[in-house]
N, C-alpha and C positions, 0 to 999 in steps of 0.2 A: 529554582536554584541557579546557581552563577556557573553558565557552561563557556565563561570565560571567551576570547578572541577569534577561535579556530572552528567555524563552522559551515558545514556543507551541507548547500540545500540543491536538492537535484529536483526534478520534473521530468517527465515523459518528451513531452514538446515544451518547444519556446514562447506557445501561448500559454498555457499552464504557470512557464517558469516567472513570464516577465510579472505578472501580478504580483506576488512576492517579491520579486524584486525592486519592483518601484515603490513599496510599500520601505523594504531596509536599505534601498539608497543610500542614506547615511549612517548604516551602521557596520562600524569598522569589524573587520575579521571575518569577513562571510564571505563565501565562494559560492557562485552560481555555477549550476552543468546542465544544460536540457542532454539527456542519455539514450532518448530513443524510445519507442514502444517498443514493449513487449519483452519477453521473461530473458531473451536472448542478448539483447543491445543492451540492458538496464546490468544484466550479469557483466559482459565485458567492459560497459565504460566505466560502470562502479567499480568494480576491482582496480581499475587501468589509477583513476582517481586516488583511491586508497593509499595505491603502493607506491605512489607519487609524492604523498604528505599527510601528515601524522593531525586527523579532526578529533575534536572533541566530541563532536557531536557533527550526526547526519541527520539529515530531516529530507524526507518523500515527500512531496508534495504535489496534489493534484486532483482531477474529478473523479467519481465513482460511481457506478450505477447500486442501486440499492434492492433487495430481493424483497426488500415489507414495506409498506409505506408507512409504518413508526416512524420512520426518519422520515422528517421535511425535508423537501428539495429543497435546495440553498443553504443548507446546513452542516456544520462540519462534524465530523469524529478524527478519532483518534484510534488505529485498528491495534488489538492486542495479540493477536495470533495471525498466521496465514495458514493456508493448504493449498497444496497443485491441483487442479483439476485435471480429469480426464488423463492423469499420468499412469498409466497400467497398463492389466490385460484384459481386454474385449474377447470374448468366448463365447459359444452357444449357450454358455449356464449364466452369462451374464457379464458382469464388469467387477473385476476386482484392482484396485489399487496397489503400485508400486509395492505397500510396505503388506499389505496383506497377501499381497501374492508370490513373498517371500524374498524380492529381489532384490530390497536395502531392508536394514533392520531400522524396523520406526525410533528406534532407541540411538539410532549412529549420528552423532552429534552432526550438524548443531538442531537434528530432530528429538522432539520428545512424545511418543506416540504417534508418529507421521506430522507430526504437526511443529509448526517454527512459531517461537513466541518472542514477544520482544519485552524484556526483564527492565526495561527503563522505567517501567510507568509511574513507578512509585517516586521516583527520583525527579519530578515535576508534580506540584501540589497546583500550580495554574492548569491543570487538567485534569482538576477531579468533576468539574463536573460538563465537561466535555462526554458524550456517548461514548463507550470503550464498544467497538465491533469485531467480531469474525469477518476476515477477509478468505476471501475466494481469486486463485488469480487464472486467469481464462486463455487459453490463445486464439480460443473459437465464439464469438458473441452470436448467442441464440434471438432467437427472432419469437419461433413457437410455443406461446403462455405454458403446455404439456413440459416440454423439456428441459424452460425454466422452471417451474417447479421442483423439476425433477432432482435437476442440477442443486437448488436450493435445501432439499430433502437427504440426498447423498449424502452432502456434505458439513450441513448443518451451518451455513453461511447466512449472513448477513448482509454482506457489499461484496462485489465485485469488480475487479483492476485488471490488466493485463500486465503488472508490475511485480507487485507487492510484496511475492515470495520468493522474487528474485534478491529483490533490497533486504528484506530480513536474513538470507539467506548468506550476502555478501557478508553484510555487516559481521552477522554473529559469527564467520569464519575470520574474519579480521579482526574480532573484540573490537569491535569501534559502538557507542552508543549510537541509539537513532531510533528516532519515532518516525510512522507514517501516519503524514496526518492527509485525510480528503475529502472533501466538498463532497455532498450529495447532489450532483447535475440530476439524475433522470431513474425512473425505475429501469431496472434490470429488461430487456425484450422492446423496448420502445426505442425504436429506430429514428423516430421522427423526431429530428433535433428541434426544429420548430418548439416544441414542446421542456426539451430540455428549461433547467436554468445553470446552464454553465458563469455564468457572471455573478448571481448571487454568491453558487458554490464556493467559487474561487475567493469571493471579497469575504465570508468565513471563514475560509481559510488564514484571511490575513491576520486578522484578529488573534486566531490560538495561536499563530507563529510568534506573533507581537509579546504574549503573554508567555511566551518560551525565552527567547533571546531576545528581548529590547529591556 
């Protein structure tokens, strides 16, 4: 669909950012922001952004670790939900979550059963057959295969960000449209970038952005 002149594409870092960026060099109406890692920078500079000027459209963009290897590395999705991790209470009985441990109501907008969705998807037909994922967003990256799992189990995730539920979470309080779209670099636990493919990720990326707004 035609998301017209006004559009804001953010990134984590400004390695992330520039690949996209060189990719719509020539296309007029777009705003670039690298905002920072993590759930805290990505909250303050998106908002700061927002209340500054009036987007039609937001776009996430950036790499993500993935919890299955269904997903090739170097390959992009498109996330349709997020969740917080590890936002609760840790107890001798175990771990219960924010909204199950009664301290926000899962239902208190812009959540719907603990969980933040993003209502765009349908409103881009160049993404239907792009992979739709569960995002998971982290401020702690595990290392130990057990724990990943575990974390994967909890929460019933797919990918993994340090972002994700920030961005959805801005947006949908500012009613601004936005997708998050992310390259698959690396399994979830695999420290050894060596291994990563952050460049493939990224150049997928550029592709499904192209097929959004060019």
């Amino acid at each position: 669909m035609d998301v017209g002149q006004n559009i804001l594409v953010v990134a984590a870092t400004a390695m992330e950012l520039q690949v996209v960026q060189k990719a719509l060099v020539h296309h007029a109406g777009v705003e670039f922001a690298a905002i920072g890692v993590g759930a805290l920078a990505t909250a303050y500079s998106l908002t700061s952004l927002l209340k500054e000027h009036k987007f039609e459209l937001a776009l996430n963009v950036g790499i993500a670790g993935t919890f299955y290897p269904k997903f090739e590395l170097g390959s992009a999705v498109v996330v349709e939900q997020e969740k917080l991790a590890d936002f609760g209470v840790a107890s001798a009985q175990g771990f219960q979550d924010i909204f199950t441990a009664g301290l926000i109501n899962g239902h208190s907008a812009p959540f719907m059963h603990g969980v933040l969705h993003c209502p765009c998807l349908k409103d881009f037909p160049a993404l239907k057959d792009v992979p739709k994922v569960k995002g998971l967003t982290v401020s702690t990256l595990l290392e130990e295969d057990v724990h990943v799992r575990k974390r994967a189990s909890l929460y019933g995730a797919e990918i993994e960000t340090m972002e994700g539920a920030a961005f959805f979470y801005v947006c949908l309080q500012e009613s601004v449209r936005f997708l998050q779209l992310r390259g698959i670099s690396n399994v979830v636990g695999m420290r050894d970038k060596s291994k990563w493919k952050i460049t493939e990720a990224l150049e997928s990326i550029v592709e499904v952005v192209k097929s959004v707004v060019v």
